[in-house]
C-alpha angles and dihedrals in degrees: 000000000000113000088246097060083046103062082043094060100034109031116191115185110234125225112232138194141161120238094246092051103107124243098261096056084047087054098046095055082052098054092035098065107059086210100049125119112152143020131219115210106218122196120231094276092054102259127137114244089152154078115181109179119209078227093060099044093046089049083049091049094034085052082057105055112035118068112271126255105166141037097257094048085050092054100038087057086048099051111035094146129144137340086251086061098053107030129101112244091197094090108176094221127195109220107227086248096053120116109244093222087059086068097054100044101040092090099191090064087038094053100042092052093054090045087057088046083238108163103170116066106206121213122206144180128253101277091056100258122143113259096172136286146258131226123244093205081054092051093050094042088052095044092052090042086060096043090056085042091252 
């Protein structure tokens, strides 16, 4: 199945910021959607140039709001600042004609993903912009339900 039939037939709404948008916002779209577990950081023209993890943005909030020990927590209480300044730029991206089953098996992607803590896979067009995204845990449960023969 090709990456575009799959976002037809399991949409999954994708959380969305600019670069510029602070870390609270950022945070708040996170805890405001019960499912959502990352953010991709679009530029003006819609295409992704960022990764932003519910885990990173939790450690940076957490930082806040504990007493300091250490010199990065000390700094990262300092510079919050935006969600440009935090995000990954390194997005692991599905192209809209990729075969779903390529992103589970190969495992470099795979394993990256899961090492970043990455759980949405976003797909995009040709010109990089963001056309929705796929769930790894999805993925996982559909690819088990075909090994059993479910």
């Amino acid at each position: 199945m090709k990456t575009s039939e799959w976002l037809k037939t399991h949409p999954v709404k994708a959380l969305t910021v600019a670069g510029d948008c602070s870390l609270q916002h950022a945070a708040r779209l996170l805890l405001d959607d019960p499912e959502g577990r990352d953010l991709f950081v679009l530029d003006a023209e819609g295409k992704v140039c960022g990764h932003l993890g519910f885990w990173h943005v939790a450690t940076l909030l957490l930082a806040e709001l504990r007493p300091t020990h250490s010199l990065r927590e000390l700094m990262e209480r300092i510079t919050l600042g935006n969600v440009a300044d935090h995000m990954d730029d390194h997005v692991m991206c599905a192209g809209v004609d990729e075969d779903v089953d390529d992103i589970l098996y190969q495992h470099d992607l795979f394993q990256q993903h899961l090492e970043r803590r990455v759980e949405d896979i976003p797909v995009v067009d040709d010109q990089h912009r963001l056309l929705g995204v796929i769930r790894l845990s999805d993925l996982l449960r559909d690819s088990i339900g075909a090994d059993d023969g479910g």
